[in-house]
C-alpha positions as CSV (number, residue, x, y, z in Angstrom):
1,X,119.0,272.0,90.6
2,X,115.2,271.8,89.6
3,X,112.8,269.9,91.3
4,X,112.9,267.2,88.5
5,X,116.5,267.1,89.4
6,X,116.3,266.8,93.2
7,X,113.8,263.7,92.5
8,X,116.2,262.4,90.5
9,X,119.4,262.1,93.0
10,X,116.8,261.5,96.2
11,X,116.5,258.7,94.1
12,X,119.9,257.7,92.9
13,X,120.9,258.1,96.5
14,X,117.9,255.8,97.7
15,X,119.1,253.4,95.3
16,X,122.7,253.0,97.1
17,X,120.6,252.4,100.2
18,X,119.6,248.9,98.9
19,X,123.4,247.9,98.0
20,X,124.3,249.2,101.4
21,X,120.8,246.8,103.1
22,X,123.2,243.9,102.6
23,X,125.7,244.4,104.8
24,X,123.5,245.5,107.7
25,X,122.7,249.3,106.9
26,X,119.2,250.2,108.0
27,X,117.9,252.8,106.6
28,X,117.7,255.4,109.2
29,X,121.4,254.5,109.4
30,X,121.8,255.6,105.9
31,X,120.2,258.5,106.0
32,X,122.7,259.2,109.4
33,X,125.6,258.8,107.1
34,X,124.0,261.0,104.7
35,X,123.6,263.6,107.0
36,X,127.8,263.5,107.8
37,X,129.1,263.4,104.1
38,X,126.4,265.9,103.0
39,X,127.6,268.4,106.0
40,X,131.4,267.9,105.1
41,X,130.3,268.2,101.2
42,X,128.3,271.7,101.8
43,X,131.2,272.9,103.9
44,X,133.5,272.1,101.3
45,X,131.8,274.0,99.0
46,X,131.8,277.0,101.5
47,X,135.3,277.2,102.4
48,X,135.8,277.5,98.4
49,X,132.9,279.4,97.1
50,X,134.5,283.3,96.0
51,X,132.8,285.5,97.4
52,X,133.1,285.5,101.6
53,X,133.9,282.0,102.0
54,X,133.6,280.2,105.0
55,X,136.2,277.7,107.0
56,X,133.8,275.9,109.1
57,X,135.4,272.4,109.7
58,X,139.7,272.2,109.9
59,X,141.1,271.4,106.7
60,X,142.8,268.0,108.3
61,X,138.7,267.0,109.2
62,X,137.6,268.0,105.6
63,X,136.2,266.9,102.8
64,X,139.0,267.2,100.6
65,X,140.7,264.5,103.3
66,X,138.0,261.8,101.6
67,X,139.0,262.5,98.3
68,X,141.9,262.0,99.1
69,X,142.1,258.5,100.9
70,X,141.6,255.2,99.5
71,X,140.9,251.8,101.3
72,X,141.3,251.1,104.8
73,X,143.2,254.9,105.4
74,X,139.8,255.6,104.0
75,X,137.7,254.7,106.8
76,X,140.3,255.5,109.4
77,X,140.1,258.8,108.0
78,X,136.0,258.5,108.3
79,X,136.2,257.9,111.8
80,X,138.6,260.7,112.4
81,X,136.6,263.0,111.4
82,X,133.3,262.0,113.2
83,X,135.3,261.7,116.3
84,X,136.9,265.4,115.5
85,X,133.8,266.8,114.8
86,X,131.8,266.2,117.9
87,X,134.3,267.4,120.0
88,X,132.8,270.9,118.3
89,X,130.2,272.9,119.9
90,X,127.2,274.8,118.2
91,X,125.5,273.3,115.2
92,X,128.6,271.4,114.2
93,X,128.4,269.4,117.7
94,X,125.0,268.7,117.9
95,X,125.2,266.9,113.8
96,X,128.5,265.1,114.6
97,X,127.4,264.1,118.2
98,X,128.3,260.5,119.1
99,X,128.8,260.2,115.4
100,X,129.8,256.1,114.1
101,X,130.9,255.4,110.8
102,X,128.1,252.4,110.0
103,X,129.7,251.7,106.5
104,X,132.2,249.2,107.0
105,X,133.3,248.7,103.3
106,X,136.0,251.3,102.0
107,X,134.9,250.5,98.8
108,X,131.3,251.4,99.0
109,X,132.2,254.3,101.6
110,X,134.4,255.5,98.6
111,X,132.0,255.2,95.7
112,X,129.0,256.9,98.2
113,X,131.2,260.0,98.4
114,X,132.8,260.2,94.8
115,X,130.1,259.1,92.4
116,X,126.4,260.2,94.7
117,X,127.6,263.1,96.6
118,X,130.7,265.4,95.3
119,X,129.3,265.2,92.1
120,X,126.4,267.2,92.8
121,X,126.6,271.1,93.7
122,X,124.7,271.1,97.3
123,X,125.4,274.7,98.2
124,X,124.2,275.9,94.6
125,X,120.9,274.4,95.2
126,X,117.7,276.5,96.8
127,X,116.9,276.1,100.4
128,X,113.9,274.5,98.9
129,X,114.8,271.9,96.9
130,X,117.4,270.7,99.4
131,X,115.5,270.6,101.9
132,X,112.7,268.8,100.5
133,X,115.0,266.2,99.0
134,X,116.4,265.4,102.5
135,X,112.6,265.2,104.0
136,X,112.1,262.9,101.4
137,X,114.8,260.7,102.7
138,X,113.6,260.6,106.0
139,X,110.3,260.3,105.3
140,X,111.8,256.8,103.5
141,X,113.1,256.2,106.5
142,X,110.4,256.8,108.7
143,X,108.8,253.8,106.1
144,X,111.5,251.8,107.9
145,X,109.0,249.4,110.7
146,X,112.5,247.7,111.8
147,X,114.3,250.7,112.1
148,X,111.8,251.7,114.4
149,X,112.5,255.9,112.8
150,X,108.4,256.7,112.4
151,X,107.6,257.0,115.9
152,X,109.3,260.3,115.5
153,X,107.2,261.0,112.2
154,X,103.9,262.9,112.9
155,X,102.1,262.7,109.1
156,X,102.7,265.4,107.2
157,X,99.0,266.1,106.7
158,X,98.2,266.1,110.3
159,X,101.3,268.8,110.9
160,X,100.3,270.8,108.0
161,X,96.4,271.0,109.4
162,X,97.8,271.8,112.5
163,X,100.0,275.1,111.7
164,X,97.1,276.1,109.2
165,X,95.1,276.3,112.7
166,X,97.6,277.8,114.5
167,X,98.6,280.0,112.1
168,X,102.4,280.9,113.0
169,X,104.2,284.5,112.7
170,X,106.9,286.4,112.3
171,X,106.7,287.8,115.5
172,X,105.8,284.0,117.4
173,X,108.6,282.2,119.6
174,X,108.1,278.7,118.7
175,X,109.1,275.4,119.6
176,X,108.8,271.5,120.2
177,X,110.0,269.8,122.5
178,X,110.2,266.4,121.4
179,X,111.0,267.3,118.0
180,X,111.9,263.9,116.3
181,X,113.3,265.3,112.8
182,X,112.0,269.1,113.3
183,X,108.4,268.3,110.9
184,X,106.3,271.0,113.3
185,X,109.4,273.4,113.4
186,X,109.9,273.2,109.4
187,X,106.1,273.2,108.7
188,X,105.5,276.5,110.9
189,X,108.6,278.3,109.2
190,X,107.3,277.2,106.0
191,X,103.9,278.9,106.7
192,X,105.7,281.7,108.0
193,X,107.5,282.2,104.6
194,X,104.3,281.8,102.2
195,X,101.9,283.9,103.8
196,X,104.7,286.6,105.1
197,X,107.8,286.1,103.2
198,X,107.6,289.1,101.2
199,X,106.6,291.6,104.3
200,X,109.6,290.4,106.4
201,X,111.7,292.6,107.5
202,X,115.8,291.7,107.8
203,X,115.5,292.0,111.3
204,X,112.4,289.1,111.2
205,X,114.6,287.3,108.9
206,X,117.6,287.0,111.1
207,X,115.5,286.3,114.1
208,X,113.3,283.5,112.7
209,X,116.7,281.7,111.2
210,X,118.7,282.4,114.5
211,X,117.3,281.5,117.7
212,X,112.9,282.2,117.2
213,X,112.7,278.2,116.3
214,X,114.0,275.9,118.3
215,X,113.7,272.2,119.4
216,X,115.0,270.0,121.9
217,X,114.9,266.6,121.2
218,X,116.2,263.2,123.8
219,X,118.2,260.8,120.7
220,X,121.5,261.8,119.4
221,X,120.7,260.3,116.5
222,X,116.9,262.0,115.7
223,X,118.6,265.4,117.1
224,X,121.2,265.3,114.4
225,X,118.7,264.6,111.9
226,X,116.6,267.4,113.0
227,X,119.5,270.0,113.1
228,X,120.4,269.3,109.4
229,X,117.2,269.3,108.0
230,X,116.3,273.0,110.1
231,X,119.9,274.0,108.5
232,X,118.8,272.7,104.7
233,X,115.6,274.8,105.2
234,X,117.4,277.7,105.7
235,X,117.2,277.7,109.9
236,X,120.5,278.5,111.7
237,X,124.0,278.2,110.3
238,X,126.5,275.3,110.2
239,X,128.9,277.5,112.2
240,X,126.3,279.1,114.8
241,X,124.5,277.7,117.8
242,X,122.7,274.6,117.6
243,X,118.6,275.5,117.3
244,X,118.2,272.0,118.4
245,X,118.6,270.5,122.0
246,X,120.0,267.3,122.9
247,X,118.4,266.1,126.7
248,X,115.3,265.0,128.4
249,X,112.6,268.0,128.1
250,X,110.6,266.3,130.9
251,X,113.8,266.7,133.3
252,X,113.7,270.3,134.5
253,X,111.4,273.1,134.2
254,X,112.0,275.4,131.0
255,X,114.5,278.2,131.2
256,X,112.3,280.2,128.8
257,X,108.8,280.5,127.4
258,X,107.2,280.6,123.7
259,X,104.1,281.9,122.3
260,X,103.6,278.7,120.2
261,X,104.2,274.9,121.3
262,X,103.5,272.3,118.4
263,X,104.2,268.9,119.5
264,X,103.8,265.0,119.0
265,X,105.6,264.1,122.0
266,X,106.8,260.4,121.8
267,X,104.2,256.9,122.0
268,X,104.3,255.0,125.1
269,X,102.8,256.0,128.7
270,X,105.4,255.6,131.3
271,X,108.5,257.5,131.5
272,X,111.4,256.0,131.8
273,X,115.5,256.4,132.0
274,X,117.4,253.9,130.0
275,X,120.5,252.7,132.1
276,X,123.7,250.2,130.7
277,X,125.0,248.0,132.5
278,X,128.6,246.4,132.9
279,X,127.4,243.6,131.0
280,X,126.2,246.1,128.1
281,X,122.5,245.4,128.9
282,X,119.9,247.9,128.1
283,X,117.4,248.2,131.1
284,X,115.0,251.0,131.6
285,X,113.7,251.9,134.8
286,X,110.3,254.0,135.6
287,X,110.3,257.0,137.3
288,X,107.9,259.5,138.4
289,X,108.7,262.5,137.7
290,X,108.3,265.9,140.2
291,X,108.7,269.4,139.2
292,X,107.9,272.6,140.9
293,X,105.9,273.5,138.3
294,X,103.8,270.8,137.4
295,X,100.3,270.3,138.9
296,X,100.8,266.0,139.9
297,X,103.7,263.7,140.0
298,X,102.9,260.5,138.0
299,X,105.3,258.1,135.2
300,X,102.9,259.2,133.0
301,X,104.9,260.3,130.3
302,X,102.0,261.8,128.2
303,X,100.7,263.3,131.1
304,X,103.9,264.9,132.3
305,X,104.6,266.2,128.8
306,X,101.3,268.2,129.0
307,X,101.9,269.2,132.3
308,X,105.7,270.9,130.4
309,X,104.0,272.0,127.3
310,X,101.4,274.1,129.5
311,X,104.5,275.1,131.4
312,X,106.4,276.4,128.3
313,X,103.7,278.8,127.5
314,X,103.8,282.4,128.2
315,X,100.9,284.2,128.6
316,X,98.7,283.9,125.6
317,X,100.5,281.5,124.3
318,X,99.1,278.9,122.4
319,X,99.6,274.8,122.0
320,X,98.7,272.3,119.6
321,X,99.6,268.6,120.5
322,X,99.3,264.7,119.9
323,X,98.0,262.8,122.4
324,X,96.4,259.5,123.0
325,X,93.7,258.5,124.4
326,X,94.5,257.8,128.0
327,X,95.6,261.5,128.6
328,X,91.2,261.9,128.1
329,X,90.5,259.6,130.6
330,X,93.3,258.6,132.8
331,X,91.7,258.6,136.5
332,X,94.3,260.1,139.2
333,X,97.2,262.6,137.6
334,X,95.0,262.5,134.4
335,X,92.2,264.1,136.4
336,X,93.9,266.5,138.5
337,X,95.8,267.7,135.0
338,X,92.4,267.8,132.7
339,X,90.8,270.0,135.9
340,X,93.5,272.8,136.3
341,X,93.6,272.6,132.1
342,X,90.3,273.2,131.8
343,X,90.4,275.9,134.5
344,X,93.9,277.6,134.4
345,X,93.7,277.1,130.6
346,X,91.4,277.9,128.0
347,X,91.5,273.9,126.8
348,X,88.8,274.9,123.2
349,X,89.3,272.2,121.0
350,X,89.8,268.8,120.9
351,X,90.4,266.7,117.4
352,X,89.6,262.7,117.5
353,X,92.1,260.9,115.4
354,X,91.0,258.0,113.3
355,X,93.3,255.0,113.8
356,X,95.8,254.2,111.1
357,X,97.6,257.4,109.6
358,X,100.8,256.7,112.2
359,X,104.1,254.1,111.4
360,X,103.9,253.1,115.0
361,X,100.5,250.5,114.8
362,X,97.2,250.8,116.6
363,X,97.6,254.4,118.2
364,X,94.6,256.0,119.0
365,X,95.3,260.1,119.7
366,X,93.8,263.2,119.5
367,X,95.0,266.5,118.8
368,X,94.1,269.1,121.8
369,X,94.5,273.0,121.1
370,X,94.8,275.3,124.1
371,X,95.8,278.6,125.4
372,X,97.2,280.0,128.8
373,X,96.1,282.6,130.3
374,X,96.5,285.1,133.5
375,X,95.4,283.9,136.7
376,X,91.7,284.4,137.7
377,X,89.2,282.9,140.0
378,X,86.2,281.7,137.2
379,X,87.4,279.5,134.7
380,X,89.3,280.3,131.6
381,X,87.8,277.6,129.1
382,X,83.8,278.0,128.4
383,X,83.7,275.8,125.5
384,X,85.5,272.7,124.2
385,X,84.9,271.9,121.0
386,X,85.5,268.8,119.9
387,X,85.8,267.2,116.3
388,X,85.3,263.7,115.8
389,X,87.4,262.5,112.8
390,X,87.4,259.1,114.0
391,X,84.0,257.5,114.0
392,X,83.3,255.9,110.3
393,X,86.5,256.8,108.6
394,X,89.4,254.3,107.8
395,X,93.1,255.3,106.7
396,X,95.9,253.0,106.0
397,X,99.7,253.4,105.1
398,X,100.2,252.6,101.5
399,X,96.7,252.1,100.1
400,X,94.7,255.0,101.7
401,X,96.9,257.7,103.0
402,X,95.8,260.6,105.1
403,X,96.0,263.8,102.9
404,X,95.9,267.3,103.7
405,X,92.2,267.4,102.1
406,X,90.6,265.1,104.3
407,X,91.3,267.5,107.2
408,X,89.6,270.3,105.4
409,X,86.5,270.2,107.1
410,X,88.2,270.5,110.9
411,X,89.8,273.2,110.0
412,X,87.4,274.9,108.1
413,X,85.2,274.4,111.0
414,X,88.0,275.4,113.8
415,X,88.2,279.1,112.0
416,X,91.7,279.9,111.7
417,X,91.9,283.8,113.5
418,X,88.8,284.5,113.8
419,X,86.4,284.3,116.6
420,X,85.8,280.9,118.5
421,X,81.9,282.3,119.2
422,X,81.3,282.5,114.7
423,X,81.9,278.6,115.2
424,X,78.9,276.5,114.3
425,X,77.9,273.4,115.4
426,X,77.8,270.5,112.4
427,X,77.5,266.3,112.4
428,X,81.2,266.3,113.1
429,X,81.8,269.2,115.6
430,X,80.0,269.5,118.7
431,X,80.8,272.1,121.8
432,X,80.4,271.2,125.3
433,X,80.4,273.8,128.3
434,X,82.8,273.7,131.2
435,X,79.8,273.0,133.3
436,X,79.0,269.8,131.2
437,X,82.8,268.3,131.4
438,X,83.6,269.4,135.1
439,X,80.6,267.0,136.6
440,X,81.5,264.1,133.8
441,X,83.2,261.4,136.0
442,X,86.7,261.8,136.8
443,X,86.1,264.7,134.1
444,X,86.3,262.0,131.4
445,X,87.1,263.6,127.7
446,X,86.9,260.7,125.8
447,X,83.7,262.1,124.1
448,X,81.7,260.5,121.1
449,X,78.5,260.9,120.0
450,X,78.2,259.5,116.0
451,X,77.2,255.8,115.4
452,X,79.9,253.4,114.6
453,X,78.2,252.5,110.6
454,X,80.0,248.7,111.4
455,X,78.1,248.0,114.2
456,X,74.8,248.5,112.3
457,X,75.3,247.8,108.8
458,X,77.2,244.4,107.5
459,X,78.2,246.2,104.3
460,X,79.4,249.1,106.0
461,X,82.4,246.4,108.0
462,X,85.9,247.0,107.2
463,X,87.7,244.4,104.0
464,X,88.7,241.7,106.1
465,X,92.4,242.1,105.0
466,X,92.3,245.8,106.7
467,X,90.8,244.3,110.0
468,X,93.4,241.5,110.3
469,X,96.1,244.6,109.5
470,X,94.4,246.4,112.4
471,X,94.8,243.0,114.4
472,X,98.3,243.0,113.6
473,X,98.8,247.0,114.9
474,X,96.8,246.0,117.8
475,X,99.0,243.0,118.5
476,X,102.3,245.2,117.8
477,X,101.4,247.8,119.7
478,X,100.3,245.4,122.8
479,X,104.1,243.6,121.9
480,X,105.8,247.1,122.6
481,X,104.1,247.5,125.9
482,X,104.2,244.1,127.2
483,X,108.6,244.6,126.3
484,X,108.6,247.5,128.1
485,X,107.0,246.4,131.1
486,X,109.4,243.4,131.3
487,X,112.3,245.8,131.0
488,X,111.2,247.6,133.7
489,X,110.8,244.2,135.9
490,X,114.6,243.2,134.6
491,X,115.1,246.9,135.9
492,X,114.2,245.9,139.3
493,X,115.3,242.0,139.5
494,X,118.9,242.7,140.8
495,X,117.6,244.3,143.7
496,X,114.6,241.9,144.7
497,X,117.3,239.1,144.6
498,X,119.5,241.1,146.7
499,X,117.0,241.6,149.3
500,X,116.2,238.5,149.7
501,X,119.9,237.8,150.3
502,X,119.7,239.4,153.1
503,X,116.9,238.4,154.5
504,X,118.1,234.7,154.9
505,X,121.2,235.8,156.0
């Protein structure tokens, strides 16, 4: 299958998508159901390909079982096999996982699985192609705003910029812990492959696909989405363990630690659990969360994620993660975390997002690079750096996209493996001692120092369509915490009415 090829089914498949819009599909949905015929059709192929075949699903669970079935034994058949198949453990489990048939019309389940998928050779295509065919789908789907799928999509410049920084081996233990659909995990074995694909040895091979690259991620849904698309790379097996986990990564310290952590962990400040009740209500409830190994209990969920990414880390080990803006300035937790950061951490670089490159509106984040390091009395950073990509630059969606290019100049000026004291100081990128942040109040990192052009220059003002799309993020994003915080006061309501039950009787 050439690339031309694979451009041509994403397409054909994306096309179905719109006849299957009408009868309620979204199209994260879609790309679910996907994710379950594509599995069976691959392990089809498998269990007859000539040389070492492979069984890996029962034969009454298979695909052949589709073929076979028309109309209503059709989708009883469909639902027999999700509910089969994630009663399996491994890789097979984690895909299959609280699995629902969404297609409710035998007809156009039928015609999905005949004419789109068993037509087309899955197994005979590269790892490649494959897999960039089925990151195109979810990137489509990530284009979903009702779906709500890109808050797990980090931009695939931004990822890209961030592994070429890091700069990921074959010798690295790596991993994410909120890993939406596995972009960081993918884009640091990609990396891996081009600039040491032909020096690997089998041993680095097997280890990299089998257990060095893992995720854990809290949606059934997102997790299933990220263990197919690490198994269409060419990461773990449909039979073996699953690379991805399925829980909370905030709720207990890690049972193991990596030498890289790349991470966008997900939008939204407080933590939460999400509880249903008898009536089939969706509440959430804030908690704070304590662990042995963090430095301060807050809700905070930014905050408590990078209190378990520094946790993660062995010695040496490095992280590179989104974060917004409050985790820079947050008085309280935020100050007791950016102190032992700074100290127990060497915290050396700090990139300023410019609003606008994210699906979820009005986000304002940052990217923060840092290292841990052995115990010691003096302090373990001497320098943040910190690059302001914000100030004066503008990105949109659709009509002006963040690219890999326009994050050239951050990373040229970050110095991929070489020595943090050849940087150079430019407009953009400007270092400031440990000294200089440890007396700033409440050891405030929300640091600028360029001139907003608007605020000068009436020319230099955004189109006024872009500002009212900015208005409408804003608003959005201002919508999403106000419905939070009223879940969290429904959360609560039961109880305050019961107490005051009591107290008249």
């Amino acid at each position: 299958m050439s690339t031309v090829d694979s451009r041509r089914l994403v397409q054909k498949l994306w096309n179905y998508c719109d006849v299957l819009r009408d009868d309620g599909v979204s199209t994260i949905d879609y790309v679910e159901q996907l994710t379950f015929l594509l599995f069976l059709k691959m392990a089809d192929e498998r269990a007859k390909r000539p040389i070492r075949p492979e069984q890996i699903v029962p034969d009454e669970l298979s695909w052949q079982t589709l073929l076979d079935a028309e109309g209503d034994a059709l989708e009883v058949q469909y639902r027999h096999i999700l509910t089969g198949l994630a009663r399996e453990g491994g890789t097979l489990g984690t895909i299959f996982r609280k699995a629902q048939n969404k297609i409710q019309d035998p007809a156009k389940l039928k015609r999905l699985i005949v004419d789109l998928i068993d037509k087309e050779q899955w197994s005979q295509a590269g790892v490649d192609v494959k897999g960039d065919a089925y990151e195109e789908l979810l990137a489509k789907g990530a284009e979903d705003a009702k779906s709500g799928a890109g808050q797990y999509f980090t931009p695939r410049a931004l990822t890209a910029a961030m592994v070429d920084c890091m700069l990921p081996t074959p010798d690295d233990t790596i991993t994410d812990p909120a890993c939406g659909t596995g972009g960081f995990l993918l884009a640091a074995f990609d990396h891996i492959q081009r600039h040491h694909g032909s020096a690997l040895t089998p041993g680095q091979r097997r280890r990299l696909a089998g257990g060095a690259i893992t995720g854990t991620e809290l949606v059934d849904g997102t997790a299933r989405l990220a263990a197919m698309n690490m198994l269409l790379h060419g990461i773990g097996t449909p039979s073996g363990e699953s690379l991805i986990a399925i829980r909370d990564a905030l709720g207990r310290e890690p049972d193991r630690r990596y030498s890289l952590v790349l991470a966008n962990p997900p939008f939204g400040r407080s933590s939460s659990i999400r509880m249903v009740g008898e009536d089939g209500r969706s509440t959430r409830e804030e908690r704070e969360i304590e662990r042995n190994d963090f430095w301060a209990t807050t809700a905070n969920k930014q905050l408590n994620f990078v209190q378990h990414i520094a946790s993660l880390l062995e010695i040496d080990g490095r992280a590179a993660v989104v974060l917004p803006d409050n985790v820079l300035f947050e008085g309280g937790a935020g100050e007791t975390i950016r102190r032992r950061l700074l100290k127990q951490y060497d915290l050396h670089t700090l990139l300023r997002l410019p609003t606008g490159i994210f699906y979820a509106g009005g986000v304002k984040a940052n990217v923060l690079f840092f290292e841990r390091k052995r115990a010691r009395e003096e302090p373990w950073t001497q320098k943040l750096w910190v690059y302001d990509f914000r100030t004066n630059q503008h990105f949109t969606l659709k009509q002006n996209p963040l690219r890999r290019e326009h994050l050239q100049d951050f990373v040229d000026c970050y110095l991929p493996g070489k020595d943090r004291a050849e940087r150079v100081e430019a407009e953009r990128f400007r270092a400031f001692s440990y000294d200089e942040l440890i007396t700033r109040d409440k050891v405030n990192l929300d640091i600028t120092w360029l001139k907003d052009a608007s605020l000068e220059d009436a020319d230099a003002l955004l189109p006024p369509e872009v500002i009212a799309q900015e208005i409408v993020e804003d608003l959005e994003a201002a919508l999403r915490e106000f419905a939070a915080i009223a879940d969290a006061l429904n959360s609560r309501a039961p109880s305050t009415a019961a107490e005051g039950l009591d107290i008249e009787s």
